[in-house]
N, C-alpha and C positions, 0 to 999 in steps of 0.2 A: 614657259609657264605651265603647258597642259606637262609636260617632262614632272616638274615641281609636282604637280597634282598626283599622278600619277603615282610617284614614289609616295607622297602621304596618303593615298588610298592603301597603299601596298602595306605601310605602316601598321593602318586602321584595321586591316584584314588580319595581319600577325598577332596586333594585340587582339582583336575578338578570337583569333585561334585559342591563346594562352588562355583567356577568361573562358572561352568552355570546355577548357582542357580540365582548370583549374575547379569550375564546375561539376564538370562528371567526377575527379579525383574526389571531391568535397562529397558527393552523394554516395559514390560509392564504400568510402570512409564511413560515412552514415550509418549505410547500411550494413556493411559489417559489425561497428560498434551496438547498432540496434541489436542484432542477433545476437553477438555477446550475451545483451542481458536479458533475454526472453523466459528465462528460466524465473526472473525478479518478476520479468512485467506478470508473468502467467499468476506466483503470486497477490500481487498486488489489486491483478483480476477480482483473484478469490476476496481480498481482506474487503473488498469496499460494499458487497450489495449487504453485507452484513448490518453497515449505520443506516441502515434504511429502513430496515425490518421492524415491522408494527408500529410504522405511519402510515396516515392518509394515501390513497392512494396521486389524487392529485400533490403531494408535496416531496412526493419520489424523485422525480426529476428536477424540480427545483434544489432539492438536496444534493443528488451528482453533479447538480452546474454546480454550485457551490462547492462543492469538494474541489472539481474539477480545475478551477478556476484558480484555490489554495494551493492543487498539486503544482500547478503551471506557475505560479508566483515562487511557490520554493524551488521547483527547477531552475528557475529565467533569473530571480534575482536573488536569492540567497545561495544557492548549492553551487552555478556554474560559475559566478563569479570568484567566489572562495575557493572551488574545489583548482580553479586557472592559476591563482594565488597561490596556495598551496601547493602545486603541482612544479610552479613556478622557482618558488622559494623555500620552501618547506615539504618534500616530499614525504619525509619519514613521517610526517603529525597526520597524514590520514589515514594510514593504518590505525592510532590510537582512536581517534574519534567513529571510523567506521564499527569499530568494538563497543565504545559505550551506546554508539546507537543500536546494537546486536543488543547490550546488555539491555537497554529498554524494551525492545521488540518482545524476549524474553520475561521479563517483568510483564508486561502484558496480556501475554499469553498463558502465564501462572495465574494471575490473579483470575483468568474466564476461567483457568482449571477448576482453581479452591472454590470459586462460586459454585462451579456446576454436580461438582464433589462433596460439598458443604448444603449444597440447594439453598443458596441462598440470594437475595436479589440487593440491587445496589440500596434499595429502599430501608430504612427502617422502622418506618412507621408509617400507619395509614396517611397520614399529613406529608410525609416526604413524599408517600407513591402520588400522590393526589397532586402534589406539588409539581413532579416533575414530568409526568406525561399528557403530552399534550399541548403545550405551550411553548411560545419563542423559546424561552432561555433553554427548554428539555434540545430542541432542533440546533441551538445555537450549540450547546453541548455537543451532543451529538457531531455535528460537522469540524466542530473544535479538535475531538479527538481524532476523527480520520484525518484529519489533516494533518496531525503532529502525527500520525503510527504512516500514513503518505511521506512524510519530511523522512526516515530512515528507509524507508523501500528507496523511493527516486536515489535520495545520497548514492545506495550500493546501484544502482543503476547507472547514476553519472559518472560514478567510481569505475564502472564498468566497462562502458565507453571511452574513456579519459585514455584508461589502458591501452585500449585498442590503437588510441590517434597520437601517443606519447612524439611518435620521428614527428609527424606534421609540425608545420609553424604556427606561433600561436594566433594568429586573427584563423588560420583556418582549425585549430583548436577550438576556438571560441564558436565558430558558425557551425563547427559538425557538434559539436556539444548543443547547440540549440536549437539544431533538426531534430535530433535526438530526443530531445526532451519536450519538443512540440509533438512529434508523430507519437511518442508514448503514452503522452497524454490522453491522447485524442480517440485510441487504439484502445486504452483500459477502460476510461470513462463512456467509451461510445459500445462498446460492450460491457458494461455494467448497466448504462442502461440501459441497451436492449435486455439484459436480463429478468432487470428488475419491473420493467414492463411488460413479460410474456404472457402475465392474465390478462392483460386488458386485451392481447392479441388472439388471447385465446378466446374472449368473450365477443370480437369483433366474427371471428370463424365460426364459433356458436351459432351466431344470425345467420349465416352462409346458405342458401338453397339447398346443396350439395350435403346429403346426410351423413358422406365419409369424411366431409371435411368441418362439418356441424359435431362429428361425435368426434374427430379430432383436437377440434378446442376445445370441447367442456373436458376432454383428458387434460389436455394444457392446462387448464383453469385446477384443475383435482389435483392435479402435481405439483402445481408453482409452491402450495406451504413444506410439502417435506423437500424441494428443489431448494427452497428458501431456508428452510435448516440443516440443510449438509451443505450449501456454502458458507454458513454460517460457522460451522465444525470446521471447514475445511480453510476457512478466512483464520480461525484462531490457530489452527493446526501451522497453516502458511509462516504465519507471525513467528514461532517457535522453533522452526526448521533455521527460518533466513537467519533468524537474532544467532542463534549458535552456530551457523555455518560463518557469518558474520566474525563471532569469540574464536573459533574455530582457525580459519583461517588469520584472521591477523595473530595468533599466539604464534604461527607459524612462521610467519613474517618476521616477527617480533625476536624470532629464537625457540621459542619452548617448542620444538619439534614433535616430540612423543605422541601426543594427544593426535596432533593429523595424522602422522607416519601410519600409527595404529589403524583407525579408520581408512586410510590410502591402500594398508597394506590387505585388509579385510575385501575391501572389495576388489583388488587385484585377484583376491584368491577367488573368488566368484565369478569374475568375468568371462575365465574361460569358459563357463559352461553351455553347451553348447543351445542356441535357440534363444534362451532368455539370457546371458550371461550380461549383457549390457544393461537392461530391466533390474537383475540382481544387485550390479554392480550401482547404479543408483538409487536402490532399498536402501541399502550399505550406509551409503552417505549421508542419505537423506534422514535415515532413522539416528544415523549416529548424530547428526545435528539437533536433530529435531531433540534426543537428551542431552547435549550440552548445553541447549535452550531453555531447556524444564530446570537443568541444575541451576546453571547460572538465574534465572527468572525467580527461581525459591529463593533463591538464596538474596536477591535485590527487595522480596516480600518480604521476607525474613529479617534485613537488615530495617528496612522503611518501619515496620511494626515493630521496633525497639523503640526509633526515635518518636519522642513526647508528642502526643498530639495539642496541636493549640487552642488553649479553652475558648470558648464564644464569649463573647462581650459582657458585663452583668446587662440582664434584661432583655437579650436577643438569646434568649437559650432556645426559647421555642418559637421563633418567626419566622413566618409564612408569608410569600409572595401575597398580592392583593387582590385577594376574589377566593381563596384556599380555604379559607377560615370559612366562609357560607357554606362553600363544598360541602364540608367537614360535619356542619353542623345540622345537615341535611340528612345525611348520611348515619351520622352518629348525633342525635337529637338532647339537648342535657335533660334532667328528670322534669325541668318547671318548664319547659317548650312542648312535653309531649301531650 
């Protein structure tokens, strides 16, 4: 009997060997796949304090759990599942669809060009700007977008990873794909918010005893709007680079060789140079993305503003959310009110 025992502990011990063998292999999978894509995550850093910019200060962080919460919904059930699927049965269809989400990325990062080009705002008229700042549906906007311009970063993320873990088996596919996409989350949005809250830390420092650490924050606090508009540049800039690196590389995939080779071959000749040749050799690619980004992104504006816009309803031509219209009238008084 203790003989019997003895062998089934001996059993219990081999399989606990296997399950933290099979653990550590799983984390360290991870973690390589993670690194993989850091060049995305650093990205997707930059794109997000941007939907934040010129709210309350208290609805800042309610907005990145919200984001945050979207990004981790599209990792967890729509991206890791299909991308498993796909990987599974259909590996040639993610290249195609990695490109159309490049091609959006691009379109989006056109469109903040021609505005900032054009100086123009998404408003156009006092009644639309009145209408949409400020309110649920402007926030509800607002996190709508980051969450969809989030669904194409993570994709080329999970895409990224995926790569990495292809020999693995698929449950341990599935479980490193989902550390993956829990610690990236975690890692963007928990540094975005610390970002996007650095005046308030800088106004806590302000109070501080300590005059070097009092004249400390009130810099913090002087810095955060132009800190908050070069990541803003740099959030649109992001967008542009990934979408064309994105067209870029799957054209390669795809066959059409040229357009990478060119760029490949560019910054090959750059690399040697001594000191910065690495630095150079990633201007290279990065610039050469960042224009097949702007091309392709015109050219999706370009096609969108052909196709007909759909007329409003008779009688909803000029309707306003409820409470806009007092705003309005407040503001712009008619001749028999004044």
């Amino acid at each position: 009997m203790s003989g019997g025992l003895a062998a089934l502990l001996d059993d219990i011990a081999a399989i606990a060997k296997v399950a933290a063998a099979s653990v550590d292999d799983i984390g360290a999978a991870a973690g390589k796949a993670s690194a993989k894509a850091v060049g995305v995550v650093v990205d997707d850093t930059a794109v997000t304090p941007r939907y934040v910019h010129g709210f309350l200060a208290e609805r800042e962080l309610p907005i990145i759990k919200k984001i945050a919460l979207g990004s981790l919904r599209n990792k967890l059930v729509f991206i890791l599942p299909v991308a498993i699927l796909l990987s599974q049965f259909v590996p040639w269809l993610m290249t195609p669809l990695l490109m159309i989400g490049g091609a959006y990325l691009g379109f989006e990062g056109a469109e903040k060009v021609l505005e900032a080009l054009l100086h123009r705002q998404h408003a156009e008229s006092p009644k639309q700007e009145l209408a949409g700042l400020g309110t649920p549906e402007h926030e509800k906007a607002m996190v709508s977008g980051a969450i969809r311009t989030d669904f194409i970063l993570s994709a080329e993320i999970m895409a990224i990873a995926l790569a990495e873990v292809t020999s693995e088996p698929l449950l341990s596919r599935i479980i490193i794909l989902a550390v993956v996409g829990v610690v990236i989350t975690l890692l963007v949005y928990g540094v975005a918010g610390l970002i996007v809250k650095l005046d308030d830390i800088g106004l806590a420092l302000a109070g501080r005893k300590s005059r070097g650490v009092q004249r400390f924050g009130r810099g913090l606090v002087a810095a955060m709007p132009i800190v908050m508009r070069v990541i803003s540049v740099i959030g649109i800039a992001a967008m542009i680079w990934v979408g064309g690196h994105l067209v870029l590389v799957g054209a390669d995939t795809l066959g059409l060789h040229a357009p990478y080779a060119l760029v490949h071959h560019a910054s090959e000749a750059v690399h040697g140079v001594a000191g910065v040749g690495a630095i150079l050799a990633w201007l290279v690619e990065t610039l050469a993305s960042a224009l097949v980004g702007l091309v392709v992104g015109f050219a999706v504006v370009g096609v969108l503003h052909l196709v007909p816009k759909r007329k409003p309803r008779p009688g909803h031509e000029d309707e306003a959310p409820e409470g806009v219209e007092s705003a309005i009238r407040l503001e712009h008084p008619a001749p028999d009110e004044e």
